[in-house]
N, C-alpha and C positions, 0 to 999 in steps of 0.2 A: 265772838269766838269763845267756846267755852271747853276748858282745860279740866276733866276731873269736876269737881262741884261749883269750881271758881270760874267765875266769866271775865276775861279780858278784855278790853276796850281796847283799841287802839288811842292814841290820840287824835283830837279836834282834825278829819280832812285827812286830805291828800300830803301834809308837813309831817303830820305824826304816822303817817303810812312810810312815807320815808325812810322817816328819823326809824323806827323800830324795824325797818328792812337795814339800814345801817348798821343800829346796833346789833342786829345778829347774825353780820357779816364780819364787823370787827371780833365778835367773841368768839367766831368758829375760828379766825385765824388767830386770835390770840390763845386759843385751846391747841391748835394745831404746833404752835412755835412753842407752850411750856411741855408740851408731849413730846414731841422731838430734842427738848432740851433734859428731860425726864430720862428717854432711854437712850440717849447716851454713854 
């Protein structure tokens, strides 16, 4: 997958396909909860 000039890999398999569908599930909800905590 290539971003701009820089190529992303995922990691090794189907673990690292996870792990980084994970990680950026956790980050949108954790953007979601300092945003709503923001406009307040």
């Amino acid at each position: 997958m290539r971003i701009g000039d820089v190529e992303v890999r995922p990691l090794g398999g189907g673990v690292g396909c996870l792990l980084m569908i994970l990680c950026s599930v956790l980050a949108s909800v954790v953007a979601t909860v300092v945003l709503n905590l923001l406009l307040r």
